[in-house]
Backbone atoms as SQL, in Angstrom:
CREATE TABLE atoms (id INTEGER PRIMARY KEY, chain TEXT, resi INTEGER, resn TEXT, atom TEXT, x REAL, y REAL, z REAL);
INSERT INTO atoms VALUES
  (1, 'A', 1, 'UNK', 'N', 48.014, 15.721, 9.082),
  (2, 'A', 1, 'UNK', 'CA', 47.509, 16.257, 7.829),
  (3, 'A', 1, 'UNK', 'C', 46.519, 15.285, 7.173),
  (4, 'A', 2, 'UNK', 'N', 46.868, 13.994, 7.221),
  (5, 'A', 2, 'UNK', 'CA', 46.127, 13.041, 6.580),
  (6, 'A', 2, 'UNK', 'C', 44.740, 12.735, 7.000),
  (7, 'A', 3, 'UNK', 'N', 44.335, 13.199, 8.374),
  (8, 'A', 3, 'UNK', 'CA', 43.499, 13.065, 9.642),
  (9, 'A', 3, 'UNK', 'C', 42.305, 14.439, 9.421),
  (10, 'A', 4, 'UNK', 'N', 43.084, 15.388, 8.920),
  (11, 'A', 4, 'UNK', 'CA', 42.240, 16.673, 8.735),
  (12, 'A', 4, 'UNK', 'C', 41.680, 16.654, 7.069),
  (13, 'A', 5, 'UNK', 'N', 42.336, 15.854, 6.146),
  (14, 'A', 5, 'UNK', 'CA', 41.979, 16.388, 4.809),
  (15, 'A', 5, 'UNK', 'C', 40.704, 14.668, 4.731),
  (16, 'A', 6, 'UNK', 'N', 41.041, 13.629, 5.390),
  (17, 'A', 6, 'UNK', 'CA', 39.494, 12.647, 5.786),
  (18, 'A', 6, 'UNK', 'C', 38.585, 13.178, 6.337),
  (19, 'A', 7, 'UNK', 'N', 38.664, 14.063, 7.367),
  (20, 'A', 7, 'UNK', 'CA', 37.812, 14.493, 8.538),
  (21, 'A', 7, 'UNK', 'C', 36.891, 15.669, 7.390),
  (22, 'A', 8, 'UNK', 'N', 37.804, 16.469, 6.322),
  (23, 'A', 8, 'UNK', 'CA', 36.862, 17.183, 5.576),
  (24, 'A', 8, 'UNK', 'C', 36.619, 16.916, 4.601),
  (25, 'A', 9, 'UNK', 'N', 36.792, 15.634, 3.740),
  (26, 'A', 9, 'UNK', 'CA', 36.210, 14.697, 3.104),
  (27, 'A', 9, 'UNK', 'C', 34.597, 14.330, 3.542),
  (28, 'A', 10, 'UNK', 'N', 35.012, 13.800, 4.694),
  (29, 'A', 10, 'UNK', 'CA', 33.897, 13.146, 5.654),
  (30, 'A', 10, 'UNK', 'C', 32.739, 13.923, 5.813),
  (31, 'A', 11, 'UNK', 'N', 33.032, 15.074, 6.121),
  (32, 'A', 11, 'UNK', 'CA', 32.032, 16.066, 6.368),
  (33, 'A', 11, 'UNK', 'C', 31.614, 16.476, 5.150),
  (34, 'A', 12, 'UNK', 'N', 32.034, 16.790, 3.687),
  (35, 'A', 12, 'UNK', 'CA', 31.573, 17.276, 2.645),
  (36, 'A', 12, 'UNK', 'C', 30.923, 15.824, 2.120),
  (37, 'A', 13, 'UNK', 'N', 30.798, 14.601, 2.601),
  (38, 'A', 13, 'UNK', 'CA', 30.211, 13.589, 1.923),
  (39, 'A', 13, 'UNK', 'C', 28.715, 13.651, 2.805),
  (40, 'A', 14, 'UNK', 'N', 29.280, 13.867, 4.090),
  (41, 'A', 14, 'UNK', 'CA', 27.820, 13.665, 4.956),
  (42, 'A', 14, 'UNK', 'C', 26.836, 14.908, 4.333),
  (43, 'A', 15, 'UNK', 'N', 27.464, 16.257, 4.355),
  (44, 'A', 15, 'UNK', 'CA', 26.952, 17.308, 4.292),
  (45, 'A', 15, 'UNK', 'C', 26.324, 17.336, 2.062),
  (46, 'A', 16, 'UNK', 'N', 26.720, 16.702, 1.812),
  (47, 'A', 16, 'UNK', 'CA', 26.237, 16.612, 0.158),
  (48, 'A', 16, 'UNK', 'C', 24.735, 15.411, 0.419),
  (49, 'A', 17, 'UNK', 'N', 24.864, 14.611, 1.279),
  (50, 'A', 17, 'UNK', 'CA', 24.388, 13.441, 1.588),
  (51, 'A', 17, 'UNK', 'C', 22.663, 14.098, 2.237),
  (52, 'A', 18, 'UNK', 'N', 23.203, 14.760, 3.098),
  (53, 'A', 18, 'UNK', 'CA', 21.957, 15.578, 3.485),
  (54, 'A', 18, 'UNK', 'C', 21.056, 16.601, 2.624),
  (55, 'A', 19, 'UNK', 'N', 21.958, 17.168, 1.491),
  (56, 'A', 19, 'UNK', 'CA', 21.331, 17.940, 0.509),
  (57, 'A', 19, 'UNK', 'C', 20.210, 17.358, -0.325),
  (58, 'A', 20, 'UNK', 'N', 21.119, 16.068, -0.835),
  (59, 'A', 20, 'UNK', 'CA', 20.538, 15.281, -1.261),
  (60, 'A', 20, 'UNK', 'C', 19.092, 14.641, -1.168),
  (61, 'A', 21, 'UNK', 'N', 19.144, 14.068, -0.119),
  (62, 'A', 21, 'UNK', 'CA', 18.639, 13.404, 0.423),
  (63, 'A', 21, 'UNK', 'C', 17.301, 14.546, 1.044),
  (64, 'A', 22, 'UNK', 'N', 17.273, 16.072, 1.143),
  (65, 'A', 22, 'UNK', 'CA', 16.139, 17.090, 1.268),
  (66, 'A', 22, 'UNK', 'C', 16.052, 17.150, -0.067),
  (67, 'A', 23, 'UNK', 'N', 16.676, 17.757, -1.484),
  (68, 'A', 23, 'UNK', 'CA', 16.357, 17.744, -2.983),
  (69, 'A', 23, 'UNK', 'C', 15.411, 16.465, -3.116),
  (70, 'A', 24, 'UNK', 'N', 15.757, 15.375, -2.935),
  (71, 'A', 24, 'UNK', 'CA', 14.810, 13.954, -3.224),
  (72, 'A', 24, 'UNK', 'C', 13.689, 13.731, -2.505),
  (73, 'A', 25, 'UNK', 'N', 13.483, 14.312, -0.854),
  (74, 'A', 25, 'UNK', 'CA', 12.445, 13.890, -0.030),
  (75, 'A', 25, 'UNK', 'C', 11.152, 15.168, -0.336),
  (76, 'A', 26, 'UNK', 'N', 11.169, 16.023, -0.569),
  (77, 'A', 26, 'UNK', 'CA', 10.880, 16.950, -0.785),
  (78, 'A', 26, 'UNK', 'C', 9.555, 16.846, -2.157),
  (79, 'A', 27, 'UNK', 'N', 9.610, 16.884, -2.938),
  (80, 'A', 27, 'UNK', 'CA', 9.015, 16.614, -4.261),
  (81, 'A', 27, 'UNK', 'C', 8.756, 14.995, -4.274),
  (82, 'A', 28, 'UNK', 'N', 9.452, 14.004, -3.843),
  (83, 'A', 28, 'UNK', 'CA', 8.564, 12.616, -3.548),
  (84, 'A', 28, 'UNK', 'C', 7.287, 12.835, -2.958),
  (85, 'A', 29, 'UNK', 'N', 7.384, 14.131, -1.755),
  (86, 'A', 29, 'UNK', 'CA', 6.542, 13.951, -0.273),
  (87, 'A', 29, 'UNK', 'C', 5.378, 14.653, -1.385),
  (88, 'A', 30, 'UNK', 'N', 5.675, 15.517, -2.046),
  (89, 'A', 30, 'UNK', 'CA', 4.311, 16.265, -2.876),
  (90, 'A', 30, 'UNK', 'C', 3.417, 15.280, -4.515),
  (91, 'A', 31, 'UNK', 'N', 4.313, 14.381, -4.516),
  (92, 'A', 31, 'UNK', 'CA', 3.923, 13.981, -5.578),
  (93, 'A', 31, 'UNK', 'C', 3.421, 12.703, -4.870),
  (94, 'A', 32, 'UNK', 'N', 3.563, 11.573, -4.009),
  (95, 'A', 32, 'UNK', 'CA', 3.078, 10.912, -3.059),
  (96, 'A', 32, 'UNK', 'C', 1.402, 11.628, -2.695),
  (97, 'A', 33, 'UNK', 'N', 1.665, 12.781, -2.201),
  (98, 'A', 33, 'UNK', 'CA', 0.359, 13.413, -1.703),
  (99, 'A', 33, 'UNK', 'C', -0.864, 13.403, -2.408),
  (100, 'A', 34, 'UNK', 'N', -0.137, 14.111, -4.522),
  (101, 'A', 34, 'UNK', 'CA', -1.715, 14.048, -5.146),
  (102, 'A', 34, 'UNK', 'C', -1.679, 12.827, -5.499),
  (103, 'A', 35, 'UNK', 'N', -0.986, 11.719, -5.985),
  (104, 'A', 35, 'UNK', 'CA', -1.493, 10.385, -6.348),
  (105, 'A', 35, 'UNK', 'C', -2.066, 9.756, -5.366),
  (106, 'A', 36, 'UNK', 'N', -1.770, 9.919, -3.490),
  (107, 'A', 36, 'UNK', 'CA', -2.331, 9.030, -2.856),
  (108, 'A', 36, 'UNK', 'C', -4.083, 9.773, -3.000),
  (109, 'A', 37, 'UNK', 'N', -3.977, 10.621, -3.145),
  (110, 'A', 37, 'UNK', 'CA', -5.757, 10.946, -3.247),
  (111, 'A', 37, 'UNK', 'C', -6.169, 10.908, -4.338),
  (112, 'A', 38, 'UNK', 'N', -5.391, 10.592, -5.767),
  (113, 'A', 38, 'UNK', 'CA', -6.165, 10.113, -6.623),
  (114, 'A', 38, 'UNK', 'C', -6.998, 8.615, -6.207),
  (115, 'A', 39, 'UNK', 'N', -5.682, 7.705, -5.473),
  (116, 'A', 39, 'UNK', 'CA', -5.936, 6.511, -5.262),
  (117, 'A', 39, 'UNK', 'C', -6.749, 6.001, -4.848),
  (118, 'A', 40, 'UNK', 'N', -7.050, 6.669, -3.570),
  (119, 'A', 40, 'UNK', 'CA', -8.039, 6.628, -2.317),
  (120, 'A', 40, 'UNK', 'C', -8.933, 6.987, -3.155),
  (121, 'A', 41, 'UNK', 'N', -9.702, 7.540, -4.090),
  (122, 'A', 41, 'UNK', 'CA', -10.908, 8.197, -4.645),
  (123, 'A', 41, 'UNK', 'C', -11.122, 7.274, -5.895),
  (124, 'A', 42, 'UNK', 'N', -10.009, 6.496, -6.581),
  (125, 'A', 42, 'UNK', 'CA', -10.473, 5.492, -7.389),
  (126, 'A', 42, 'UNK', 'C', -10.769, 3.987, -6.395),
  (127, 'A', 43, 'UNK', 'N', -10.199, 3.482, -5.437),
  (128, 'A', 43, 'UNK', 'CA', -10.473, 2.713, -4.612),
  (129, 'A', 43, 'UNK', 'C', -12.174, 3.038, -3.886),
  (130, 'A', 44, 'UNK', 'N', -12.217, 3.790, -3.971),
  (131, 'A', 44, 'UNK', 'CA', -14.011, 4.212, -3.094),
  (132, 'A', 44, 'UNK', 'C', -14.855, 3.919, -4.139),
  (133, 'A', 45, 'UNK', 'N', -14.327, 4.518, -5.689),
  (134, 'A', 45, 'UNK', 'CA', -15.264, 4.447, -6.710),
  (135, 'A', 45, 'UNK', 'C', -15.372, 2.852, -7.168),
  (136, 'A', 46, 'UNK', 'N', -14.439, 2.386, -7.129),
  (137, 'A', 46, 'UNK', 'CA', -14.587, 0.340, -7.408),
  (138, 'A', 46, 'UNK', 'C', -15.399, -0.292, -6.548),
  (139, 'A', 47, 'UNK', 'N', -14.937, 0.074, -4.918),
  (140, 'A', 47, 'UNK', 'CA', -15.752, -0.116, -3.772),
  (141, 'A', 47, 'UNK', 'C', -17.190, -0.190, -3.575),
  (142, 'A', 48, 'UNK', 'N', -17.799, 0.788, -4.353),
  (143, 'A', 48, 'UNK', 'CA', -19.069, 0.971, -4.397),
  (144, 'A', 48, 'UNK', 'C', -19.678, 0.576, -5.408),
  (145, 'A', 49, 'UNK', 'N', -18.908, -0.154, -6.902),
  (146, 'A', 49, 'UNK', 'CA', -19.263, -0.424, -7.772),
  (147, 'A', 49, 'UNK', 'C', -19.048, -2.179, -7.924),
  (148, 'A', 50, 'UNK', 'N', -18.320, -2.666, -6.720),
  (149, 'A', 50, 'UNK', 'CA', -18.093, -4.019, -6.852),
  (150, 'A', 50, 'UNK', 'C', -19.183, -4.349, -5.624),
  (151, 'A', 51, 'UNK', 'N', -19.776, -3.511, -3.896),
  (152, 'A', 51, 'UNK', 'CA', -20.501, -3.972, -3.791),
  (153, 'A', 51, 'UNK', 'C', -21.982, -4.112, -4.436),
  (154, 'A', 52, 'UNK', 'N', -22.276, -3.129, -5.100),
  (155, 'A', 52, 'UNK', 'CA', -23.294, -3.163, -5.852),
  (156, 'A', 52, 'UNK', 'C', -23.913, -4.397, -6.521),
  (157, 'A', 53, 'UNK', 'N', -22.493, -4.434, -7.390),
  (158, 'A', 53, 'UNK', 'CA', -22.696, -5.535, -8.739),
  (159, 'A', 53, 'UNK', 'C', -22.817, -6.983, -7.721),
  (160, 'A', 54, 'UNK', 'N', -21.900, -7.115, -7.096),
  (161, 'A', 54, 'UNK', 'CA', -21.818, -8.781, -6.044),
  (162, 'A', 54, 'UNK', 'C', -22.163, -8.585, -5.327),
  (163, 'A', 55, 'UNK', 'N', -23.867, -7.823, -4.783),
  (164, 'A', 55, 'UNK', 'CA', -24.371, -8.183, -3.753),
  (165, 'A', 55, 'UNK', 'C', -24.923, -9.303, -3.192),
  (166, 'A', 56, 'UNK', 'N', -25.605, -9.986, -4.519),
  (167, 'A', 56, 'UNK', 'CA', -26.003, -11.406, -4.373),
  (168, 'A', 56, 'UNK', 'C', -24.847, -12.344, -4.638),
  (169, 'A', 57, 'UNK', 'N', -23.654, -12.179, -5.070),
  (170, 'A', 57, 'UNK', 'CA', -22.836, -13.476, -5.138),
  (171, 'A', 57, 'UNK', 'C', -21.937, -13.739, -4.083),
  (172, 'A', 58, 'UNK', 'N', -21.706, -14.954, -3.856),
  (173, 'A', 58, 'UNK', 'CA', -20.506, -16.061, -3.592),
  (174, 'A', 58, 'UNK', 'C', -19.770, -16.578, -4.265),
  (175, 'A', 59, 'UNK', 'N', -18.768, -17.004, -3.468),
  (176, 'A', 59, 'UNK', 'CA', -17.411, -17.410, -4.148),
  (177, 'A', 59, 'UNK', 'C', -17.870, -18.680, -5.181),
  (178, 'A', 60, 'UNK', 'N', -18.749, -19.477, -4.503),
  (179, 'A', 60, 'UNK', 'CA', -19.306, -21.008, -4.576),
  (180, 'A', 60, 'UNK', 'C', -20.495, -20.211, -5.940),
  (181, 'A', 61, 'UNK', 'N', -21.109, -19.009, -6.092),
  (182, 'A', 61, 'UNK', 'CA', -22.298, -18.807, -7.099),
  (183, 'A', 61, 'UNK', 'C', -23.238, -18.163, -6.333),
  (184, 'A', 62, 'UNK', 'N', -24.442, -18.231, -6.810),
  (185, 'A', 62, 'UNK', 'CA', -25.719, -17.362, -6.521),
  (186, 'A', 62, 'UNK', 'C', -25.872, -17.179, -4.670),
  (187, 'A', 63, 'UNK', 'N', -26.346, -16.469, -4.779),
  (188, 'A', 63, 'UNK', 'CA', -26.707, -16.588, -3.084),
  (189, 'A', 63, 'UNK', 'C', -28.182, -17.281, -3.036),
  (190, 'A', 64, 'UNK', 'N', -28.333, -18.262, -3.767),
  (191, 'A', 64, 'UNK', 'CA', -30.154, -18.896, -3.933),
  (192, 'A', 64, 'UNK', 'C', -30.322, -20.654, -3.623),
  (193, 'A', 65, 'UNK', 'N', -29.263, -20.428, -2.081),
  (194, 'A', 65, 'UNK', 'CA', -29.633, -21.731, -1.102),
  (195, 'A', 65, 'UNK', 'C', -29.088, -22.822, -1.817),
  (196, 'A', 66, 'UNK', 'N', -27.391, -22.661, -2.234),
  (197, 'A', 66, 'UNK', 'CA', -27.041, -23.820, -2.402),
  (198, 'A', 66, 'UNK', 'C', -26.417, -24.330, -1.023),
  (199, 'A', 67, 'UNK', 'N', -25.869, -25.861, -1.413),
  (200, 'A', 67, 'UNK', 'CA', -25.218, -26.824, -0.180),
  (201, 'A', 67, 'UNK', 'C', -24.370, -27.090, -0.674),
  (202, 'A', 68, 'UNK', 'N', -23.371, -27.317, 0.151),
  (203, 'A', 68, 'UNK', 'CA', -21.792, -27.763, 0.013),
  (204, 'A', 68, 'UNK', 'C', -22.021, -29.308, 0.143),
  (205, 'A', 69, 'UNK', 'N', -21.583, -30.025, -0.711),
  (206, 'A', 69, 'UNK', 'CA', -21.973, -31.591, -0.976),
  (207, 'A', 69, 'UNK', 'C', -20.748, -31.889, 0.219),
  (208, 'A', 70, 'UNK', 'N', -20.887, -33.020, 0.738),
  (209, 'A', 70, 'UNK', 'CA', -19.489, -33.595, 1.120),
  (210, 'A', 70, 'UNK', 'C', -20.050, -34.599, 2.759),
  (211, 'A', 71, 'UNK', 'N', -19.154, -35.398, 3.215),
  (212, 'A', 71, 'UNK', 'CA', -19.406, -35.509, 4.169),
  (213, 'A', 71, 'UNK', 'C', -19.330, -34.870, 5.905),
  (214, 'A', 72, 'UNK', 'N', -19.948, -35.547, 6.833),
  (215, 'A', 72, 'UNK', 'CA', -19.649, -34.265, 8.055),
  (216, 'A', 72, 'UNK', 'C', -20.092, -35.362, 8.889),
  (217, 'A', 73, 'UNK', 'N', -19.503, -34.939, 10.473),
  (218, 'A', 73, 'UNK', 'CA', -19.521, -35.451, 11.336),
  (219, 'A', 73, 'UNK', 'C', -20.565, -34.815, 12.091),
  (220, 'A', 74, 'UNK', 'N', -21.507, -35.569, 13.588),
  (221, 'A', 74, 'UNK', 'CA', -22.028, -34.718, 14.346),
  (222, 'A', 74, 'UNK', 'C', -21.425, -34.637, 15.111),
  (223, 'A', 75, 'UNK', 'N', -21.383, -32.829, 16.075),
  (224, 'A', 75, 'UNK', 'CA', -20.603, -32.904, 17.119),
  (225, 'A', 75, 'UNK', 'C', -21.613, -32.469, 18.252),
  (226, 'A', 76, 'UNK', 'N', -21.765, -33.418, 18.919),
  (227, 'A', 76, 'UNK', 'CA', -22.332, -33.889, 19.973),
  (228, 'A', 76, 'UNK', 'C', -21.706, -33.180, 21.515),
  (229, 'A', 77, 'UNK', 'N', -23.083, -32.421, 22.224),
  (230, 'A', 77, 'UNK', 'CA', -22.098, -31.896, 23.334),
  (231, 'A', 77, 'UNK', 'C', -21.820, -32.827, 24.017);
């Protein structure tokens, strides 16, 4: 008796578990869908507005032929 009233425990936990778990995946999967294409469409719009603006820059400043001060070795074949 003790074996049959676990066994349908067991099954009404798995079987609630699965409900669940379609109620929650379900409406994530649609609401995932329109934000990822908001995303993707604000990411393109920065994209094209950050290469624009920093076409001429570097990390270091202008792109107008600076040199990295420092010392250096020659390497000799």
């Amino acid at each position: 008796m003790n074996k049959v009233i676990t066994s349908v425990f067991a099954l009404f936990i798995g079987i609630f578990t699965l409900v669940m778990g379609l109620l929650l995946a379900i409406p994530l999967t649609i609401v995932a869908l329109i934000t990822g294409k908001k995303i993707q469409k604000s990411l393109k719009e920065q994209q094209t507005t950050f290469m624009q603006r920093d076409i001429n820059q570097t990390p270091f400043g202008d792109k107008s032929g600076q040199v990295i001060e420092g010392e250096y070795d020659e390497v000799k074949k």
